[in-house]
N, C-alpha and C positions, 0 to 999 in steps of 0.2 A: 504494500500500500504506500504511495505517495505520501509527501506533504500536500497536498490541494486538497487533497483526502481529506485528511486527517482532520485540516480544517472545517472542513464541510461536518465532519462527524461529531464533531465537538462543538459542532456551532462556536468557532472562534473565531472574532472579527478579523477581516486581514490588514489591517488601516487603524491603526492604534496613536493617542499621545499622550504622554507624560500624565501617569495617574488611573489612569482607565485598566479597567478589572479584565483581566485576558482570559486566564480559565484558573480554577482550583487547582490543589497542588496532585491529585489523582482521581481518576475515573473509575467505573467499572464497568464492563458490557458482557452481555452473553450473547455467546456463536459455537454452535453445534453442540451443546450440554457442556462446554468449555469459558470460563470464568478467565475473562483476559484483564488485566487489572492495568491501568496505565496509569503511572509514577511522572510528573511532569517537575522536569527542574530549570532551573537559572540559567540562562545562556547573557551573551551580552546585550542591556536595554531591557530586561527584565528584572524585578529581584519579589522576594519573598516578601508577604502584607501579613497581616493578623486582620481578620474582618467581622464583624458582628453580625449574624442572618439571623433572625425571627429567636435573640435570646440565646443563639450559641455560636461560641467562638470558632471560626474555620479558618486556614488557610488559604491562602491565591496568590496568583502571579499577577504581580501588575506588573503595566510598561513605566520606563522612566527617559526613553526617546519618540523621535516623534519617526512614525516608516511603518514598514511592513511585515508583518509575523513571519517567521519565518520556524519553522517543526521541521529536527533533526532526530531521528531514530537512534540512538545510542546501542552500540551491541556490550551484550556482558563481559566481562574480561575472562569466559569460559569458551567467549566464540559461537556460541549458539543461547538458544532463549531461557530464561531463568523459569523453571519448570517443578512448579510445588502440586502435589497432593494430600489435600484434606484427609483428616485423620479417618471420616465415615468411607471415604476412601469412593464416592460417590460420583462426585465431580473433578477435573483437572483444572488448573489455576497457573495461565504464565503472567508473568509480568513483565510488560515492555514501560521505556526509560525512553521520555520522550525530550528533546534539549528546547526548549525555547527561546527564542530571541529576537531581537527588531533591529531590520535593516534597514535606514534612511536613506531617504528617496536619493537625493545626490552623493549618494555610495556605492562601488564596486562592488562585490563581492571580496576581491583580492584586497582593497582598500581596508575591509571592515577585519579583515580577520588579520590585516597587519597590524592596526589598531587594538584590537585582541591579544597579540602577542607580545604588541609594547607596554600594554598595560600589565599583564601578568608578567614582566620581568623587573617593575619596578620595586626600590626598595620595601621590605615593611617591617614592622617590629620583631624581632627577633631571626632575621634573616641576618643568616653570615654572607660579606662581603668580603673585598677584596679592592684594596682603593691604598692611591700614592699619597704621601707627606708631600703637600705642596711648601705651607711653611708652618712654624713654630715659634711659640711665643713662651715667658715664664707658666698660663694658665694652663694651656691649647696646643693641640696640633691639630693643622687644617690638611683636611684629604680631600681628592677628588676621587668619587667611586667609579670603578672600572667594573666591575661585574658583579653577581650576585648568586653565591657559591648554589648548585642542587635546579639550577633551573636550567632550561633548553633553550638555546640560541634560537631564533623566530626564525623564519625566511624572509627574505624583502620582498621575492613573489617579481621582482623588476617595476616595485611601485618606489620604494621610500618613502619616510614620515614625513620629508617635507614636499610631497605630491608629484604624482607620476609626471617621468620627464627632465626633473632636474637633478643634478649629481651635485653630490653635498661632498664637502672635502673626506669626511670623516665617515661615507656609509654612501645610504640615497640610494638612488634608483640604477648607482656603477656597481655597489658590490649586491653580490650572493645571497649572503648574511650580516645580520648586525648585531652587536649586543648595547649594555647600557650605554654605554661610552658614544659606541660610533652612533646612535638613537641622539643622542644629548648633544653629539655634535653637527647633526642638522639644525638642532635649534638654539643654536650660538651658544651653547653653556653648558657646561656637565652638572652632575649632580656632586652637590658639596656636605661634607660630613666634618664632624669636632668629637675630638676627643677630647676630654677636660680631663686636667692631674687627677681628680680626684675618681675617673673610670678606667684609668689606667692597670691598676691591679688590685686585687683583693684584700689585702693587709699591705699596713703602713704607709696609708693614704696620702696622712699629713707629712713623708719623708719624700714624694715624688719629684723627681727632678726632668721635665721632659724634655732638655738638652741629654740626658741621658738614657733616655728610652727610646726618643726618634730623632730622627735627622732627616732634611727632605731629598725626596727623591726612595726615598723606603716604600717598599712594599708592604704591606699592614694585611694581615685577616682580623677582620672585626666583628663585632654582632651591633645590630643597629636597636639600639635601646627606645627610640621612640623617634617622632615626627621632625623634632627640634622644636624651633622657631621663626615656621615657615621659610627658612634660607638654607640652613643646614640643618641635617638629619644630626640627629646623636649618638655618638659609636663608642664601645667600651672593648675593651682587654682584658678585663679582669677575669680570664680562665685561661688556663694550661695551655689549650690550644690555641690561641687568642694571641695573636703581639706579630712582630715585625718578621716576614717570610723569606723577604729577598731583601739584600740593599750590599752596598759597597763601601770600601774602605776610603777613607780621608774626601767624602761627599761623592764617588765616585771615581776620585782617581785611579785608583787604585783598583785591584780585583775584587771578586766576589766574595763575602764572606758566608761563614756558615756559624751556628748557633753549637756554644760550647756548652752554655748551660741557662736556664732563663733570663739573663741579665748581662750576658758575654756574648761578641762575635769574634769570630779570627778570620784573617786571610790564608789561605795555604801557604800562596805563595811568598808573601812577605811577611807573615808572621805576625803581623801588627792585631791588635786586639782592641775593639771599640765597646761600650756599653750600649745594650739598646735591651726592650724590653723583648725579648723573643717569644716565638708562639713555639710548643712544644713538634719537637719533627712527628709526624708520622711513619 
């Protein structure tokens, strides 16, 4: 069965805007003594309501853009239909996973779902990162995030975030793929992160010195502690695995170091030894 379908069977508007009730969060219909139960969930342009009918609380999917329904068939992660029998053992009961979502009118396909994929890569609370020590101050040190560890690089599909056709220094419609970075560098800016002394590590707050934990041009794994304050996100170190991954000796001149012990790096090759706060190796 289609999407056209589906909508016709659920009587679900196809021309929806911001606020207007789409469907509940599940159906149920009978077809050949067979109980098919359909689970409808969030796609993008839709999200979850609490709603009040005749004295009892339900479920629904409202829209929160203005466009077109759009009903995705979702398969089980078994590869075939999710297939239950009642205990009277009577009747058979599948359940299908229908995605909802609303596409606007002056929207691709390709456009909506690279849109979809920039939004799921961006930062959120408690997401580990991966972002450079731009600069450093007695309080602070300023990063710029590069990536965001456990997530999937999007495709650009040959569209780019800043609109088919134009090639952006850092990503757009010339490469492949893109992540936060080349994303951030369509639109003149990356995304900025602070570590403050006092997120630095776990004990001995009041003794932190972050001329001795980072230096710029360091590579940092982070965990991003909250929003900020609307400019920068806010990032912490404070765990084992948590602190400075890559960086080099005398701001770069020098080779690459590696982590001696949480608070030590050394060069191989010149032996030289710097303080930084390190992340534990894997």
């Amino acid at each position: 069965m289609t999407a056209p379908n589906y909508l016709e069977e659920f009587n679900i508007p196809q021309v929806v805007f911001p606020g207007y009730l789409i469907c509940p969060d599940y159906d149920v219909k009978q077809k050949n003594e067979i109980e098919l139960v359909y689970k409808f969930v969030c796609g993008r342009g839709a999200q979850m309501m609490n709603y009040n009918y005749e004295g009892k609380d339900i479920k629904a999917l409202s829209a929160t853009l203005l466009g077109n329904v759009k009903l995705e068939e979702l398969k089980p992660s078994n590869g075939g239909e999710n297939k239950e029998i009642p205990d009277d053992k009577s009747q058979q009961r599948i359940t299908k996973i229908l995605k909802v979502s609303v596409q606007q009118h002056n929207q691709t396909e390709e456009e909506t779902n690279v849109k979809e994929d920039f939004t799921d890569n961006l930062p959120k609370e408690g997401d580990i990162v991966l972002g450079r020590v731009t600069r450093i101050s007695l309080q602070r040190a300023n990063l710029e995030i590069l990536a965001v560890e456990n997530h999937t690089v999007p495709t650009d599909s040959g569209v780019g975030s800043n609109g088919s056709g134009v090639v952006a220094p850092g990503g757009g419609s010339g490469a492949t793929t893109f992540s936060v970075s080349h994303v951030s560098s369509d639109l003149g800016e990356t995304f900025r992160g602070i570590i403050r002394s006092q997120d630095v590590r776990a004990t001995e707050r009041d003794t932190v010195k972050m001329i001795e934990s980072f230096k710029p041009g360091d590579i940092v794994r982070a965990q991003v502690l909250s929003l900020g304050d609307g400019t920068n996100y806010y990032l912490s170190t404070a765990k084992n695995e948590l602190g400075v991954v890559f960086a080099r000796a005398s701001n770069g001149a020098a080779g690459l170091m590696y982590a001696l012990d949480w608070q030590t790096m050394a060069c191989p090759s010149t032996g030289a030894t710097e303080k930084r706060k390190c992340a534990k190796p894997f």
